[in-house]
VOZASE-311374 format. One line per 3 residues: their letters; for each residue x, y, z of N, C-alpha, C, O. Coordinates in nm, 2 decimals. Layout:
// VOZASE-311374
a) X Y Z X Y Z X Y Z X Y Z  ...
END
This chain:
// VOZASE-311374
xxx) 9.41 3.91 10.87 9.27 3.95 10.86 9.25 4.05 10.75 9.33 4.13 10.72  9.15 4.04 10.71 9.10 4.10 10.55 9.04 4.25 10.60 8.97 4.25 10.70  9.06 4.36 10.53 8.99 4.46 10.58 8.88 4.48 10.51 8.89 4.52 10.39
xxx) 8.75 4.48 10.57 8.64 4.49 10.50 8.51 4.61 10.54 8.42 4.59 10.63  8.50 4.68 10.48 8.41 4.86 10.50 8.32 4.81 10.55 8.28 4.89 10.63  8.24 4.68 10.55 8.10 4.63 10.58 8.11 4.59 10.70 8.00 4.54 10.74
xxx) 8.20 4.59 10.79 8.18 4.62 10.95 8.20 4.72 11.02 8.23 4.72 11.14  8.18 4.82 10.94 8.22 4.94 11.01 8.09 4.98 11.05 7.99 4.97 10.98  8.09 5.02 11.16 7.92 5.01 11.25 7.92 5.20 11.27 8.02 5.27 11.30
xxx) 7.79 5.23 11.25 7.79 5.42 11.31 7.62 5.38 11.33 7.53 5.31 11.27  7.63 5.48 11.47 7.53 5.46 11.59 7.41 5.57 11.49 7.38 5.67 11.54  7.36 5.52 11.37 7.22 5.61 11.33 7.12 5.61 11.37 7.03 5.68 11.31
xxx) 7.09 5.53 11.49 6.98 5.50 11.54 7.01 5.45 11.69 7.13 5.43 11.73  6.87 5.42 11.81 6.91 5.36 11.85 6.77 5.39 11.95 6.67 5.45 11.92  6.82 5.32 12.11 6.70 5.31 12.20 6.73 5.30 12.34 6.85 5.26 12.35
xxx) 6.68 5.32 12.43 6.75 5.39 12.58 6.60 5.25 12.61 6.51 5.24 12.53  6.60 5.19 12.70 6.53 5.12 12.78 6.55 5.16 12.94 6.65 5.21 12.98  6.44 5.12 13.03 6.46 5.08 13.14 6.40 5.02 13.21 6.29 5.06 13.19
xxx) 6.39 4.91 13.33 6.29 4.85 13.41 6.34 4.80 13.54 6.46 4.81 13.59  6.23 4.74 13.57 6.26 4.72 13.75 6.41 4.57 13.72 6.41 4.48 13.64  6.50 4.62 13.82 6.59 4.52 13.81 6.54 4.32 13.82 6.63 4.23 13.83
xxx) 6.42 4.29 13.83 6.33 4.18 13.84 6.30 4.18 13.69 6.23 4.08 13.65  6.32 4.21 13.64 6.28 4.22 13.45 6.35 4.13 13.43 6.46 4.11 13.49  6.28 4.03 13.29 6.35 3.95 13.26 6.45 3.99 13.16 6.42 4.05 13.05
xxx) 6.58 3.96 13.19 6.70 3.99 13.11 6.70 3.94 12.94 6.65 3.83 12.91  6.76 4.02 12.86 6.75 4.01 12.72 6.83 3.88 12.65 6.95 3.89 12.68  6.81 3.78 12.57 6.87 3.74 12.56 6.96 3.71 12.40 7.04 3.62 12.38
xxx) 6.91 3.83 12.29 6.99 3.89 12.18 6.95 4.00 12.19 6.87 4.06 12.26  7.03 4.03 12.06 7.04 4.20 12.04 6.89 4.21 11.95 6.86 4.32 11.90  6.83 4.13 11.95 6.70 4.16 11.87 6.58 4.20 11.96 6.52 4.31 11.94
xxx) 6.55 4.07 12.10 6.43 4.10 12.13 6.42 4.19 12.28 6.48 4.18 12.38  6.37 4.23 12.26 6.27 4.32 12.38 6.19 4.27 12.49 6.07 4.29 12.51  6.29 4.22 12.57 6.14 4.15 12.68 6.05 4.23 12.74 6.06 4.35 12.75
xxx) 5.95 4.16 12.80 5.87 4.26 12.88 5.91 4.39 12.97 6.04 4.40 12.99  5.84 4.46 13.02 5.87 4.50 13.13 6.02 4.63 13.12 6.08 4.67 13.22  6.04 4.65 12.98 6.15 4.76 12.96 6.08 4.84 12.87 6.02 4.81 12.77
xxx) 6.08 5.01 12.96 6.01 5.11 12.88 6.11 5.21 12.86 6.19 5.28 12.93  6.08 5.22 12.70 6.11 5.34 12.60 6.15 5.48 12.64 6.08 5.58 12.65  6.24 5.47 12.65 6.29 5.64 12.73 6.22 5.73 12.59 6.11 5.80 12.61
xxx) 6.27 5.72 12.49 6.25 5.80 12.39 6.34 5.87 12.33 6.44 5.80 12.31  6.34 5.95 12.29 6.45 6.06 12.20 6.56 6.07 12.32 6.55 6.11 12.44  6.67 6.03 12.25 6.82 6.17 12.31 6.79 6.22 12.27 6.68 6.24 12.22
xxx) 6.93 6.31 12.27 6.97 6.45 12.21 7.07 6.41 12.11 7.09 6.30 12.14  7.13 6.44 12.03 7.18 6.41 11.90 7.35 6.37 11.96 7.44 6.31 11.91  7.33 6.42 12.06 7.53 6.34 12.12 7.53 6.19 12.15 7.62 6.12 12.18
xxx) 7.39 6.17 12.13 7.42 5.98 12.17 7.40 5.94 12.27 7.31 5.97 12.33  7.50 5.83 12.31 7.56 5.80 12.43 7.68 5.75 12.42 7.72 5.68 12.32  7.76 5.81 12.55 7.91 5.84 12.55 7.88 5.69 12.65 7.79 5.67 12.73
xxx) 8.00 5.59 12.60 8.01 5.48 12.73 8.17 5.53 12.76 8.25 5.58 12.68  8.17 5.51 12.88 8.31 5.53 12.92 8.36 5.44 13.01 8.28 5.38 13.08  8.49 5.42 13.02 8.55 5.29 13.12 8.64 5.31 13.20 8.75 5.28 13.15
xxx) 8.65 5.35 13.30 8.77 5.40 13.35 8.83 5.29 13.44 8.76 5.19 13.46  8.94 5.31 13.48 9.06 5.17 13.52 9.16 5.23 13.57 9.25 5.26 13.49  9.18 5.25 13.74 9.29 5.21 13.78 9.40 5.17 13.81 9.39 5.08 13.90
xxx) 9.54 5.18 13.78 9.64 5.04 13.85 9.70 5.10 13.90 9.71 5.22 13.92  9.76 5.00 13.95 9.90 5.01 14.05 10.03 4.89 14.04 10.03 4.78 14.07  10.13 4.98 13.98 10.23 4.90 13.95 10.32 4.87 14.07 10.35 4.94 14.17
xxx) 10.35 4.68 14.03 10.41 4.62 14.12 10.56 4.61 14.12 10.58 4.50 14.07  10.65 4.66 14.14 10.82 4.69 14.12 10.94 4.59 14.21 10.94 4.57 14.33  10.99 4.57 14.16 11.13 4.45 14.22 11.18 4.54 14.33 11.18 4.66 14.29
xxx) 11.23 4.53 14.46 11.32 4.58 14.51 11.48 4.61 14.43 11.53 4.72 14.42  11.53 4.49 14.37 11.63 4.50 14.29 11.67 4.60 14.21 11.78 4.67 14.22  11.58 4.60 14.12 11.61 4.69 14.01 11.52 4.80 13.97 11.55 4.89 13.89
xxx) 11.38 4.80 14.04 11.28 4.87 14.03 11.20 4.86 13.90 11.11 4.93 13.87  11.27 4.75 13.84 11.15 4.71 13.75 11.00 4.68 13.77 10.95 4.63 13.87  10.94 4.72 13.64 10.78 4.66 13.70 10.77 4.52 13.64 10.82 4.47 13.53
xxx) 10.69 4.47 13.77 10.71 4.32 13.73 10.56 4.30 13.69 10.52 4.22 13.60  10.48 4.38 13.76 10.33 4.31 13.72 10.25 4.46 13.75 10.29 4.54 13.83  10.14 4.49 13.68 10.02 4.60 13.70 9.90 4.55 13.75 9.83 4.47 13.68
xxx) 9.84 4.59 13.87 9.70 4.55 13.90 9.59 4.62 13.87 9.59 4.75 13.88  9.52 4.58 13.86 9.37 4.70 13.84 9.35 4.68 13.97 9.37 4.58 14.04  9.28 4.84 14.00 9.27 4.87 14.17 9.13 4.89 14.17 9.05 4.83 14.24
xxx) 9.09 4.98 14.07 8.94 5.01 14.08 8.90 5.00 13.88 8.98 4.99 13.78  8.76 5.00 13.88 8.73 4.99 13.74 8.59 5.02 13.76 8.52 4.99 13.86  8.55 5.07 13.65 8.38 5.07 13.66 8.36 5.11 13.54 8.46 5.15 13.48
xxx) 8.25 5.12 13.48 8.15 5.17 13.33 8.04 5.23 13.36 7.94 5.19 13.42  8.04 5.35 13.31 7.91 5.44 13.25 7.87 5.46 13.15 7.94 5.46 13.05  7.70 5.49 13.15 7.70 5.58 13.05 7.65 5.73 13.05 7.62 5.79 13.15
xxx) 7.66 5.77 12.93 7.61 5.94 12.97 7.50 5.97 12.84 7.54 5.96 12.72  7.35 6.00 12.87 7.29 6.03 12.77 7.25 6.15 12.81 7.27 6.19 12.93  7.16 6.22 12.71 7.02 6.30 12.74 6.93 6.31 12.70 6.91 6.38 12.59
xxx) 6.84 6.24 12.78 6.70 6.27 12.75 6.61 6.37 12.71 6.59 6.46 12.79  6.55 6.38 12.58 6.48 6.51 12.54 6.33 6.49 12.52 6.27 6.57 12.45  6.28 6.40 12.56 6.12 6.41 12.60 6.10 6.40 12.74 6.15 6.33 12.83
xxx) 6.00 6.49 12.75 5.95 6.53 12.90 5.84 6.39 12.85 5.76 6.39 12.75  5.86 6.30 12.93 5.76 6.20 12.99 5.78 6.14 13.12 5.87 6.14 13.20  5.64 6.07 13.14 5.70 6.01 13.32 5.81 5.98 13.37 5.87 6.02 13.46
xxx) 5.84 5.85 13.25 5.97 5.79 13.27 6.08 5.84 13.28 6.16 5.79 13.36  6.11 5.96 13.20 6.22 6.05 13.17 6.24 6.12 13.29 6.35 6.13 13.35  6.11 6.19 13.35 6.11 6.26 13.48 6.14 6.21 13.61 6.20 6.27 13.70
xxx) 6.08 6.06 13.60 6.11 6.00 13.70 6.27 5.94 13.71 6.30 5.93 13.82  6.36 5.91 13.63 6.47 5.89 13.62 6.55 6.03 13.67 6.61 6.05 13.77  6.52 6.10 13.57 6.62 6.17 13.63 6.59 6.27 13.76 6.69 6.30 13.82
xxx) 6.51 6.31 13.81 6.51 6.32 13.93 6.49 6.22 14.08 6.51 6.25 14.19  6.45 6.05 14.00 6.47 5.96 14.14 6.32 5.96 14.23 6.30 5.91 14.34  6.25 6.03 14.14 6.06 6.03 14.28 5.99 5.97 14.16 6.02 5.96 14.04
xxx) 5.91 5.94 14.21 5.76 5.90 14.15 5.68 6.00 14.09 5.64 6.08 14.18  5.64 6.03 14.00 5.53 6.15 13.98 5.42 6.11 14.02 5.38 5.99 14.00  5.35 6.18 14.09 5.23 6.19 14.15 5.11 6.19 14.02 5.11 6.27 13.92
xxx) 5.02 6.08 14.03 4.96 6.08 13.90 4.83 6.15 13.93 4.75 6.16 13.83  4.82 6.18 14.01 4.68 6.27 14.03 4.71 6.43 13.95 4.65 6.47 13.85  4.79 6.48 14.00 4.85 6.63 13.97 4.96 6.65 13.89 5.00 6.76 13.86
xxx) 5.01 6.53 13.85 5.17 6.52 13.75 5.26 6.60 13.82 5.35 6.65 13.75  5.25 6.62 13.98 5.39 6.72 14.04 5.48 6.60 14.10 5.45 6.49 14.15  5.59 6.64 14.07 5.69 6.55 14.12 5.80 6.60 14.27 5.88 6.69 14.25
xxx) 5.79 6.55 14.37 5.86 6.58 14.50 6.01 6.57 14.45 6.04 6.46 14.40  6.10 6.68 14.46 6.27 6.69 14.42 6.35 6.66 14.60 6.34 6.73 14.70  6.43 6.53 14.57 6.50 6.55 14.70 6.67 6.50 14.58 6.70 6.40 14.52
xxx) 6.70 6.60 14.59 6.86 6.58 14.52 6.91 6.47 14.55 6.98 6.43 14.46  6.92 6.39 14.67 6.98 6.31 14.70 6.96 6.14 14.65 7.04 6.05 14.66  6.80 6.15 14.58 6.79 6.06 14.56 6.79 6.03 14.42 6.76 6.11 14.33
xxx) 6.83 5.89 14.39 6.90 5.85 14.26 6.79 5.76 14.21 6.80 5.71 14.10  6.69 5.72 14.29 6.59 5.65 14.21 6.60 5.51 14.23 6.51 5.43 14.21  6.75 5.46 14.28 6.77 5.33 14.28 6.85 5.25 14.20 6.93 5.30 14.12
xxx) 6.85 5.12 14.22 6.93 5.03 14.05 6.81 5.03 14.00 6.72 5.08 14.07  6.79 4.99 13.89 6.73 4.95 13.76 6.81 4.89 13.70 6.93 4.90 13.71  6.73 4.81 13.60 6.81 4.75 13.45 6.78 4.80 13.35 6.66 4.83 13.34
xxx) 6.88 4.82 13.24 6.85 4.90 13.16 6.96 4.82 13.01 7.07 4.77 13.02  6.87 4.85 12.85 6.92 4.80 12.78 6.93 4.94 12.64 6.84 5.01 12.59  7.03 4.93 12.63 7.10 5.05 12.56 7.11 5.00 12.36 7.23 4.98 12.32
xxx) 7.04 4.99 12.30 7.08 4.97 12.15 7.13 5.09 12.06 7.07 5.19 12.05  7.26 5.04 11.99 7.31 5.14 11.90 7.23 5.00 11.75 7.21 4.88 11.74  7.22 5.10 11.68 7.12 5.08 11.58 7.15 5.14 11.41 7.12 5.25 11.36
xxx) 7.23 5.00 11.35 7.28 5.12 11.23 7.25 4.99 11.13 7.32 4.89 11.13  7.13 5.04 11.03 7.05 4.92 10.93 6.98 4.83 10.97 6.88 4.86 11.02  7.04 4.68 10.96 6.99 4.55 11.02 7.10 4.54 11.15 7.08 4.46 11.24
xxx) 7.16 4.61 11.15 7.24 4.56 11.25 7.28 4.59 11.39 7.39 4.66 11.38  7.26 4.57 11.49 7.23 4.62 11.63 7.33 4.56 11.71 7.36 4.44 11.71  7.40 4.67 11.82 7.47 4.64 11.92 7.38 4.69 12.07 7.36 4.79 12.14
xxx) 7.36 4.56 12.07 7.31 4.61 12.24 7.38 4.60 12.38 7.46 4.50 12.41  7.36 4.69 12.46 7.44 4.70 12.60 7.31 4.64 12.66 7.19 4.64 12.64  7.39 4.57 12.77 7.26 4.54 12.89 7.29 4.54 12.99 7.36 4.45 13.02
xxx) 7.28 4.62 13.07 7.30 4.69 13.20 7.21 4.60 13.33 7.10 4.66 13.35  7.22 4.47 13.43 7.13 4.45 13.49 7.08 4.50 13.61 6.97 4.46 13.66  7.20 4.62 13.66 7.17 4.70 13.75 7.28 4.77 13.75 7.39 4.73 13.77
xxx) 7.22 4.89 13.73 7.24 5.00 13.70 7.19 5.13 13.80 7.09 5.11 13.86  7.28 5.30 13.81 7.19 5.33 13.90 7.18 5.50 13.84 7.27 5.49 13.75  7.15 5.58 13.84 7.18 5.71 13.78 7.25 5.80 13.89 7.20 5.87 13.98
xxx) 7.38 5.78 13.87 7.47 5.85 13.99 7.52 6.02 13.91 7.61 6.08 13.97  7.50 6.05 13.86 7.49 6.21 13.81 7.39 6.25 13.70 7.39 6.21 13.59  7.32 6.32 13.73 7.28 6.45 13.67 7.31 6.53 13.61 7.42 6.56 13.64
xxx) 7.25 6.61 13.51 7.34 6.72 13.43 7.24 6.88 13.45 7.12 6.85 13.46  7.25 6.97 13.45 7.20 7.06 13.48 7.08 7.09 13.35 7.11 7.06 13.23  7.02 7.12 13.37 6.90 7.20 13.32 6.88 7.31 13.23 6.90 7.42 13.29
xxx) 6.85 7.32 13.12 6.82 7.48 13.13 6.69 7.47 13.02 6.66 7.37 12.95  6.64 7.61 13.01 6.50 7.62 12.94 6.52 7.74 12.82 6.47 7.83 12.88  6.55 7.76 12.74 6.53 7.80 12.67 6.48 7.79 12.49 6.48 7.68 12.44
xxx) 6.45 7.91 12.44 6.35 7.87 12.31 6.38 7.80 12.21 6.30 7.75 12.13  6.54 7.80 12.20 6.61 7.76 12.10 6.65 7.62 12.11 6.71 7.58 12.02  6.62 7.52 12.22 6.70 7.37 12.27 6.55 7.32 12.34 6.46 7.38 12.40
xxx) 6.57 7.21 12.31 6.52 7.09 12.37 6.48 7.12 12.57 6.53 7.23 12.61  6.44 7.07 12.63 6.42 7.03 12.78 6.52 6.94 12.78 6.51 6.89 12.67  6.62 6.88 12.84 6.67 6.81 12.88 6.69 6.74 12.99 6.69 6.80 13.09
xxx) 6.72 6.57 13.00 6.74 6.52 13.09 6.90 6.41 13.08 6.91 6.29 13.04  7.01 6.51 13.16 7.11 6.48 13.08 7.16 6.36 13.29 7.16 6.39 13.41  7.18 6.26 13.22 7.21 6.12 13.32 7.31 6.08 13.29 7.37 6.08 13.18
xxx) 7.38 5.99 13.45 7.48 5.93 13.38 7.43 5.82 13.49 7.38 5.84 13.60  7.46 5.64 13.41 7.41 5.56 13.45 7.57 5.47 13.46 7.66 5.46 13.38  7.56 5.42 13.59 7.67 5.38 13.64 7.64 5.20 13.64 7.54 5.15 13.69
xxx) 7.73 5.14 13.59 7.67 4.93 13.57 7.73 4.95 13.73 7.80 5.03 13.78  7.67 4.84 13.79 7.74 4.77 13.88 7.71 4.59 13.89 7.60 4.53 13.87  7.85 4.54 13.95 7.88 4.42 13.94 7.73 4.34 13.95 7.67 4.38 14.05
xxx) 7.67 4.25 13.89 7.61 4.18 13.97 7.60 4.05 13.89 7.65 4.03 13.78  7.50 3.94 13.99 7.52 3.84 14.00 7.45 3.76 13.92 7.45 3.64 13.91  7.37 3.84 13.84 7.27 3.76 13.67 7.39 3.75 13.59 7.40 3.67 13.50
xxx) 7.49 3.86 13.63 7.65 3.83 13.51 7.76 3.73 13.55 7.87 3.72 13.49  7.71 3.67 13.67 7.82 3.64 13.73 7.95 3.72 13.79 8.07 3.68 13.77  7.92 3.86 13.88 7.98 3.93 13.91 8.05 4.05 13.80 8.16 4.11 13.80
xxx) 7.95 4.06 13.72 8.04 4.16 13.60 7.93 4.23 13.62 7.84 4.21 13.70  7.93 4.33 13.53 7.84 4.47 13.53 7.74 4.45 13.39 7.62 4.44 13.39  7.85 4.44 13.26 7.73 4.46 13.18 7.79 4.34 13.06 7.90 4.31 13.03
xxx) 7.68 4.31 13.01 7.66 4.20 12.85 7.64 4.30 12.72 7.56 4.39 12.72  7.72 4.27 12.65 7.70 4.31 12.46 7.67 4.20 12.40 7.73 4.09 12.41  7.54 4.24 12.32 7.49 4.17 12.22 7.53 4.21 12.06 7.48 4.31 12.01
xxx) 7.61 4.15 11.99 7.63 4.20 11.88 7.53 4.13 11.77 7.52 4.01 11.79  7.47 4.17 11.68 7.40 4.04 11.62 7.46 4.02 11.44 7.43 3.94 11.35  7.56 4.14 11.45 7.59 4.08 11.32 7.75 3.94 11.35 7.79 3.88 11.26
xxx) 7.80 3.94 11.49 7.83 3.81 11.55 7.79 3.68 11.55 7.85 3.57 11.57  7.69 3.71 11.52 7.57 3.54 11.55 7.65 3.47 11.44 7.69 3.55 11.34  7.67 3.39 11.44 7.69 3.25 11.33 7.58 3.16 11.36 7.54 3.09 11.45
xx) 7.55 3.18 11.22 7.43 3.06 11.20 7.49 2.88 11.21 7.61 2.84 11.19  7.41 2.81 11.24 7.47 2.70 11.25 7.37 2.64 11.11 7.39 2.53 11.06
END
């Protein structure tokens, strides 16, 4: 294989989505279906995907060789933070509805808001890597703070889980500098 600088991909751009897990699912890294709304700005750290995995090694009585490794547990996150105060942003990361009469929002810590689906684009020229998340849920939070020098923040971590638009997997990548034209 030839080494070539023009696939080297850096995340200079990009876009946080989210919608009711009933949304119609994406089907390249280009288009935008209905029904997925614009988180807006991170914060300049991006988003961290992380994968963690499990095993458990299977050993011979004999010799105590390992004969085989299993995955026990596995799952995928991601970690952003949100730096626009809007509905969406609010309502994610604390999990309530804002009240549209008065814009006050009810805090019960416990609650996570639910699954959603959500589609994650890293964005660098023409060329776009999309995550697509079809249910997903915000299982941590990151703390808060207010001061004059930093952004408001709404720092999340959004957890895939298995489901059944993937055929039991969690999440789809769209790469689109992959497409081969026919």
């Amino acid at each position: 294989m030839a080494l070539n600088s023009g696939n080297v991909r850096v995340a200079v751009t990009g876009a946080v989505r989210v919608a009711e897990t009933s949304a119609t699912p994406p089907t390249d890294a280009e288009t935008v279906p209905e029904g997925f709304a614009d988180l807006g700005y991170v914060s300049d750290d991006g988003v961290t995907e992380t994968r963690d995995r499990s095993t458990e090694q299977i050993r011979a009585w004999q010799n105590a060789a390992v004969l085989r490794e299993v995955v026990t547990e596995a799952s995928v996150s991601y970690q952003l933070t949100l730096v626009e105060t809007n509905k969406d942003t609010v309502e994610l990361y604390y999990g309530s509805a804002v009240d549209p009469v008065d814009g006050s929002i009810v805090i019960d810590p416990a609650k996570t808001g639910g699954r959603k689906s959500y589609i994650i684009d890293v964005i660098d020229g023409e060329e776009v890597i999309r995550t697509y998340i079809p249910e997903g849920e915000i299982t941590e939070v990151g703390e808060q703070s207010y001061a004059s020098s930093e952004p408001v923040g709404y720092e999340v971590t959004i957890t895939a889980y298995p489901s059944q638009a993937l055929g039991g997997n969690s999440v789809k990548k769209f790469y689109s500098s992959l497409v081969v034209d026919n």
